[in-house]
N, C-alpha and C positions, 0 to 999 in steps of 0.2 A: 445477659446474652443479647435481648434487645438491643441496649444498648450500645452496645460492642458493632451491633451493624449496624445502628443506626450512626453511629459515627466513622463507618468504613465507607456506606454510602456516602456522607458527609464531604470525606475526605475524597472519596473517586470525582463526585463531583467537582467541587475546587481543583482540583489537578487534570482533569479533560478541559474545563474552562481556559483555565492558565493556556496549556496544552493551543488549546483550539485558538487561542487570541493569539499566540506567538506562532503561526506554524513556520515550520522550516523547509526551505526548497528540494533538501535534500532529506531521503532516510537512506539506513541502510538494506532495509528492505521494506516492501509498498505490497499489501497480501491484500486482492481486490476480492471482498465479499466476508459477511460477518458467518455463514451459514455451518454447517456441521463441519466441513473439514477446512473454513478457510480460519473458523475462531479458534481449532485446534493450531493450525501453525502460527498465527500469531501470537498464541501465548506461551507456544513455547519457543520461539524466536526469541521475544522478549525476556524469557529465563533471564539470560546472560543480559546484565546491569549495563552493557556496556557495547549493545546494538541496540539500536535506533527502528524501532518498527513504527510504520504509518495501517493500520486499518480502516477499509474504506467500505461503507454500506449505504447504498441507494437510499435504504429504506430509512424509517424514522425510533424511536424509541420500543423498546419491550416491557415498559412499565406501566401498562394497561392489563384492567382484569381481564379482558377476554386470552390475552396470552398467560398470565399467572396460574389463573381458573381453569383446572383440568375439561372440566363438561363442557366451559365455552368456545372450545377451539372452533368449533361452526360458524361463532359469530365472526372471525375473523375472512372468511372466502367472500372475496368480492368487495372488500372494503380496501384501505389505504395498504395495508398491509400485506396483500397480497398481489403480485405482478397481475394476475386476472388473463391470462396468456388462454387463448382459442384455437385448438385444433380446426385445420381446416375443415368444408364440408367433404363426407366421403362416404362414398356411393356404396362401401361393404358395411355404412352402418344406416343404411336408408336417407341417406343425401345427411346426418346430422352434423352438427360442430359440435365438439364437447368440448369443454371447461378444462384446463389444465393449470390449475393453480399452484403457485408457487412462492414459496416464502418471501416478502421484501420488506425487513425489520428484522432490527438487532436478530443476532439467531438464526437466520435463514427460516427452513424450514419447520428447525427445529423449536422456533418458538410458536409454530401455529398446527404441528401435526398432534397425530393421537397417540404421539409420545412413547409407540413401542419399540423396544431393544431387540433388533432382527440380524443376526451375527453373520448370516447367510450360511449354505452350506459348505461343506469339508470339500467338493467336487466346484463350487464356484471358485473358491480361494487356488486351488491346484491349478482350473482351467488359467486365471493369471498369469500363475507364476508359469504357464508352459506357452504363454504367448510373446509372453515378457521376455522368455531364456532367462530367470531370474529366481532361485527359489528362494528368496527373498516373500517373496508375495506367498509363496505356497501354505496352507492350513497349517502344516506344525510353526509355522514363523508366526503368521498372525496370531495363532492362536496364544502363543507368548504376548503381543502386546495386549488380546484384551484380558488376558490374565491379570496385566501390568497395569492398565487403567482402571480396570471397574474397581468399586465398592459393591462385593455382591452380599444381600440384604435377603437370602434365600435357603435352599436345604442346601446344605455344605456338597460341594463336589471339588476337592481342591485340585483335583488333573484339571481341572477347565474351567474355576472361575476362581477369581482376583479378589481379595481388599482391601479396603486402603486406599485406592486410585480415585482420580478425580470425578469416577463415572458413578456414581450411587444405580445402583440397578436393583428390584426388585419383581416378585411375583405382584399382582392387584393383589390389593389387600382387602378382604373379606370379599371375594369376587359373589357375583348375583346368580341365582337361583341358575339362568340362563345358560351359564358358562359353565357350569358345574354337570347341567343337564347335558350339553354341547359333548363333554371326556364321555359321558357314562354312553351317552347315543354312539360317538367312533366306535367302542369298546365291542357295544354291539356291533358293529359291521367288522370286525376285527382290526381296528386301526388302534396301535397301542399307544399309551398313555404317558406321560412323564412329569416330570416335577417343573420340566423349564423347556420352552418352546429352543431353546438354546443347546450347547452342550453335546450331550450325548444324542438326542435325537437330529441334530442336521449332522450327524456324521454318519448315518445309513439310509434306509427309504422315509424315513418321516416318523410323522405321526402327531400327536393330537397335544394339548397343555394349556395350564392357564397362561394370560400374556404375562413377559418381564415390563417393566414399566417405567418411564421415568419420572417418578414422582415421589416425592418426599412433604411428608407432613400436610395433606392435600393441595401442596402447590407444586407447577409443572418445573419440571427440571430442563431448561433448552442447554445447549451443547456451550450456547455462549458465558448461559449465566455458570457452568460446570470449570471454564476452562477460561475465559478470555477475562469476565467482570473480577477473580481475584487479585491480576493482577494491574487494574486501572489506575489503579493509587501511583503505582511506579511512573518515573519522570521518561519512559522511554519505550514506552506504547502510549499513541495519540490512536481514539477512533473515531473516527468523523464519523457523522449518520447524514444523511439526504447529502450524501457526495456517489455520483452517478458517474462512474468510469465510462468516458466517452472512447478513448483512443490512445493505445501504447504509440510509447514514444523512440524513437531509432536513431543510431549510427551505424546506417551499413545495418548488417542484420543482428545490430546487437542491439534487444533492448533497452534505452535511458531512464526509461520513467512512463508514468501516465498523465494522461489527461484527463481533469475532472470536472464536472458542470455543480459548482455551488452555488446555491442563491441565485441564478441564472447566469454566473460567469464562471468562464472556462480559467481551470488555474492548475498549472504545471508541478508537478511533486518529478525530482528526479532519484529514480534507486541506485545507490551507489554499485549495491550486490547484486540484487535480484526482484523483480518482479515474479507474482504470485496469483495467477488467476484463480479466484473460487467462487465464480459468477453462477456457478450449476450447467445444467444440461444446454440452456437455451441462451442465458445469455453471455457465455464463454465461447460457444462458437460465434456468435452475434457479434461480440467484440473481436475476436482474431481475424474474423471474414473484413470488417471494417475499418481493420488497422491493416490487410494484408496479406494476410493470411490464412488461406484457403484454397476450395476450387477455381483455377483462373477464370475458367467460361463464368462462373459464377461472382466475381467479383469485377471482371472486366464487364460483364452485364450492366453492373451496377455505377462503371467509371472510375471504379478502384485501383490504383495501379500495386502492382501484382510483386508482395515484396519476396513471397516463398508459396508458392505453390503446393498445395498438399489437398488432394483431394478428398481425404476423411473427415476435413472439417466438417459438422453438423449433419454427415449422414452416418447412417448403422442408430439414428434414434431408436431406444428402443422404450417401450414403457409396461409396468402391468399393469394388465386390461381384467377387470370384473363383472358381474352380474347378479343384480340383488337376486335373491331369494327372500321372500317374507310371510312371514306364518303372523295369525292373530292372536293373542293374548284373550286367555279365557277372564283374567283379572288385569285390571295397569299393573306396571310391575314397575319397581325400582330400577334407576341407570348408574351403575355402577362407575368407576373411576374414569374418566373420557369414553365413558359408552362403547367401549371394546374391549374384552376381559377373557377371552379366548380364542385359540387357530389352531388353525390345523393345514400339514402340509405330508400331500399322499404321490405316491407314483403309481402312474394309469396303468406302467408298466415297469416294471421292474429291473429290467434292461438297460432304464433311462440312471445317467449319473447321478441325476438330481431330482429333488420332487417336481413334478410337474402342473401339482397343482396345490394353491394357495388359497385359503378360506380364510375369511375374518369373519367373526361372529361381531353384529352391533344392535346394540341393545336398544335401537328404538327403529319403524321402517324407515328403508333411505330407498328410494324410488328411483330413475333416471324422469326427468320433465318429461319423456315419453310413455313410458312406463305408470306413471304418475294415473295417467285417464285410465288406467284397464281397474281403478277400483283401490286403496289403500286401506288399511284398520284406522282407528284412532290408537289405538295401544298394539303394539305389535313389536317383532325383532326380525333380524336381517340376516340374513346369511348372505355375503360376498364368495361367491363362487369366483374361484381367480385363476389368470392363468401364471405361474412359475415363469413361466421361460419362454415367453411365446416366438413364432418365427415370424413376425412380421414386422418393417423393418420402415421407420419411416425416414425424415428427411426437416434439417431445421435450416430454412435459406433465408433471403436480407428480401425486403420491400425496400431499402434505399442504402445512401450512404452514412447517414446522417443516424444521432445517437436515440434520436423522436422517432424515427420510422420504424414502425411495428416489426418484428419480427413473424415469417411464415412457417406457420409449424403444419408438416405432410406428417400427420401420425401414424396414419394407412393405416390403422386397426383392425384386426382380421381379413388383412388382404391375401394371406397366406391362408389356402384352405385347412389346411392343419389344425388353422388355432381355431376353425368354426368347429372343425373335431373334436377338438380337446376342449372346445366349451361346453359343448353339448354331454361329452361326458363329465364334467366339473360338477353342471348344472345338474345333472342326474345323481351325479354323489350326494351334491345338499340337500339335495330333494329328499333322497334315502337318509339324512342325520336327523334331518328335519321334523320328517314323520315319523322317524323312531319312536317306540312305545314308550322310551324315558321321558318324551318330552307332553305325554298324553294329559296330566295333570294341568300344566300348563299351558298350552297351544287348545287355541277352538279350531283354524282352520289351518289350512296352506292359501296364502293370499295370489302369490305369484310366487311363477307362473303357471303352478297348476297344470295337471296332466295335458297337454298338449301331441299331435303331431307333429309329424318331421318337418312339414314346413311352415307350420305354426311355430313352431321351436324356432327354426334358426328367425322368423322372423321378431318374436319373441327377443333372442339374442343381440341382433343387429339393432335393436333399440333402449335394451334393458347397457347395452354396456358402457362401462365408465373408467376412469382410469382412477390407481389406486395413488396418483400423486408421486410417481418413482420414476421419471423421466431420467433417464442415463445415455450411455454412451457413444456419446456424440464429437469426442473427438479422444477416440479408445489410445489405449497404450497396446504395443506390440510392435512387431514389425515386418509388416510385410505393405504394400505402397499404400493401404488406405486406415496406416494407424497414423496419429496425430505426437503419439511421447512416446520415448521409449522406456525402458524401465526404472532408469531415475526420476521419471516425470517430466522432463528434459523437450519442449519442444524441438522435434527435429527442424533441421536448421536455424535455428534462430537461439541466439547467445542469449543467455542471462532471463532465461523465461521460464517455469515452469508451471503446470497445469497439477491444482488438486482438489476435485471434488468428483460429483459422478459421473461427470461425461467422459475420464478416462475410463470407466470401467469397459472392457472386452466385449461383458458377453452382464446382463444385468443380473445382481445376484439374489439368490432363493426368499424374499422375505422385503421385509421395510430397510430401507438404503441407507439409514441415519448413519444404523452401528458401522456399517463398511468404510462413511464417508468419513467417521472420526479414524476410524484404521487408516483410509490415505491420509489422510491429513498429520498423522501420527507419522506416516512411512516418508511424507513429504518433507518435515521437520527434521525425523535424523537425516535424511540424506543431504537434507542443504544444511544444518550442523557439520557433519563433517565434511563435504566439502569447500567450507569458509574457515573449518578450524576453529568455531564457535560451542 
């Protein structure tokens, strides 16, 4: 078996080499970004022997332990590998900038998150397909392709989970004392329980499980190495790494091809078929505004000339926003599989489509740098109090024209007085899991933030918060004048271009965004198959 990879490696190697030493001017398709749904359409583009796919990633290799090594995902933020992207400062979070890091290496995000399978809920998938006029998109459709992809490695539920598929999904395997404590403590507050944080429970108000995971044999599963690395060896998928998509290329408003900065020169690839954005939240609009594509005021600011105007470019940003919660450990405890082994997703109100509130449990404290001076354990766990669906709505614009100027990210993080509402009761839920009696064995204190008033709380709040690393939709699908695709993906106005990763999302969905972004990128794939007759 070693062997057998060891010589498929072998072989992927010498054929990207070859590959990369001869490139050709032309493919038949050009799929810009390695990350969860742009490694999905590349490799199944590539299927057929007999199209020409180019893939293109900023970033540099995924063959380092901190990506393989489930617990080391931490050591990857703020290094090469990660964009290192800064919310502005903003004044609902006491003047701070937060951190918005974002995958840039083979895999996107997915070779540097905490690797959980978040399907979203049955009411995100519907709200889609009803923006779209497309029930294509709707929960009984998708729920067909993740049937279709995973390998589920769990307690049998066959209406709703797949095997076989290229996705290996499972529960954490022997989860820690922690996560175990985390079901038994909902259970008491009456929030019910299930086998899979997936499935049956996001098709009603919620509720509590151990995480799905993607990890096989203690090493991390990214979306790339799942889908894009098997078929390297083929003569007809190239993927360039440290090639930095500067600027689509045009006739008239049909795009040619892109532009790309290798090695510090700019070199032309033109797509026969079709261009494929899957840059993510930030830098998909970054590239459209740069090539033309956007708000006029905002690009003629910038001396852009103006090739389609669409003012949804890089606004409706949305992201989920958290708040540690941390208790101290009576004893160190073990950290189980990437140090997140349990959630939990509740409705404040019942009323609401979807859960509205999002908990991750992490098995060691994680602070905000503010938060940090009010006191830490050395041994402790976390409760991420989160919000689902928040209403506050930020804004991704250009600092220049150029592919070096930083991109400005308006995240406006609880600028909607809503979500300080719906924090403050989030924060009160965890509080209540926290200090459950299940957890009494284990937990000495509650560390933060500790019984507080109202406006200790929200001050509390406006410092403790963070984002959960889910930047979406920033240039949504729908249609009405501030969506950016319409339901085949399909840039409006602009020929031979289509957008798939999370910034078409609508509205952003219930959970971690990996699994959604491989379902576009799945929905992306059939629809430019049969519209090419591939």
């Amino acid at each position: 078996m070693e062997n057998t990879e060891q010589d498929f490696a072998a072989a992927v190697r010498a054929n990207q080499a070859t590959l990369r030493g001869a490139l050709k001017s032309s493919y038949d398709f050009i799929v810009c970004g390695s990350g969860s749904a742009g490694s999905v359409v590349a490799a199944r583009l590539a299927e057929n022997p007999e199209v020409r796919v180019l893939l293109l990633e900023a970033g540099g290799s995924d063959e380092v332990a901190s990506v393989i090594e489930p617990a080391q995902w931490p050591l990857n933020l703020g290094t090469e590998r990660d964009w290192g992207f800064m919310a502005r400062p903003n004044p609902h979070l006491n003047g701070r900038s937060i951190p918005m890091n974002m995958g840039k290496v083979l895999g996107g995000g997915s070779s540097i998150n905490v690797m959980l399978w978040a399907r979203g809920h049955r009411a995100d998938w519907d709200y889609f397909a009803a923006e779209s006029g497309d029930d294509a998109w709707n929960y009984a459709s998708v729920l067909k392709i993740y049937q279709r992809i995973e390998d589920w490695h769990g307690p049998a539920d066959p209406a709703r989970r797949g095997k076989g598929g290229p996705v290996y999904v499972a529960p954490a395997q022997s989860p820690k004392q922690t996560a175990t404590l985390m079901l038994e403590a909902a259970r008491s507050l009456g929030v019910p329980t299930f086998d899979s944080p997936n499935g049956a429970m996001m098709e009603a108000h919620g509720g509590a499980a151990i995480n799905d995971l993607r990890i096989r044999d203690g090493k991390r599963l990214s979306v790339f190495r799942s889908y894009t690395y098997p078929r390297m060896a083929q003569p007809n998928l190239t993927v360039l790494t440290k090639a930095l998509v500067s600027k689509l290329t045009f006739d008239n408003r049909q795009v040619t091809g892109v532009e790309v900065l290798i090695d510090g020169e700019t070199r032309t690839f033109h797509a026969a078929r079709e261009v494929v954005l899957s840059l993510g939240a930030v830098n998909t609009p970054k590239l459209l505004m740069q090539s033309g594509i956007g708000p006029e005021h905002e690009l003629q600011r910038h001396g852009i000339t103006v090739r389609q105007h669409l003012p949804g470019v890089g606004q409706n940003h949305q992201d989920h926003v958290s708040f540690g919660c941390i208790w101290e450990y009576r004893e160190p405890q073990e950290v189980g599989a990437g140090g997140s082994e349990a959630t939990l997703y509740w409705k404040s109100d019942a009323a609401l489509d979807a859960p509205d509130m999002l908990h991750c449990q992490v098995e060691f404290p994680v602070p905000s740098a503010e938060t940090a001076a009010r006191g830490i354990p050395e041994h402790g766990w976390t409760m991420f109090a989160g919000l689902a669906h928040p209403k506050s709505r930020g804004e991704v614009l250009l600092s220049g024209a150029q592919a070096d100027d930083p991109v400005v990210i308006h995240a406006n993080t609880l600028s909607d007085p809503d979500d300080l509402r719906a924090a403050r009761n989030s924060v009160e839920m965890c509080r209540d899991l926290g200090n459950a009696s299940a957890f009494s064995s284990l937990v000495k204190r509650e560390s933060l933030p500790g019984q507080l008033g109202p406006q200790d709380m929200d001050a509390y709040l406006r410092d403790a918060a963070v984002t959960y690393w889910h930047q979406a939709c920033t240039a949504k699908m729908g249609r009405d004048a501030m969506s950016v695709v319409d339901s085949q993906l399909r840039v409006y106005g602009i020929d031979k271009l289509r957008i798939a990763d999370a910034s078409i999302m609508p509205r952003i969905t219930t959970g971690n965004t990996m699994a959604p972004c491989v379902v576009i990128g799945e929905r992306a794939a059939e629809m430019i198959k049969a519209s090419h007759g591939i």
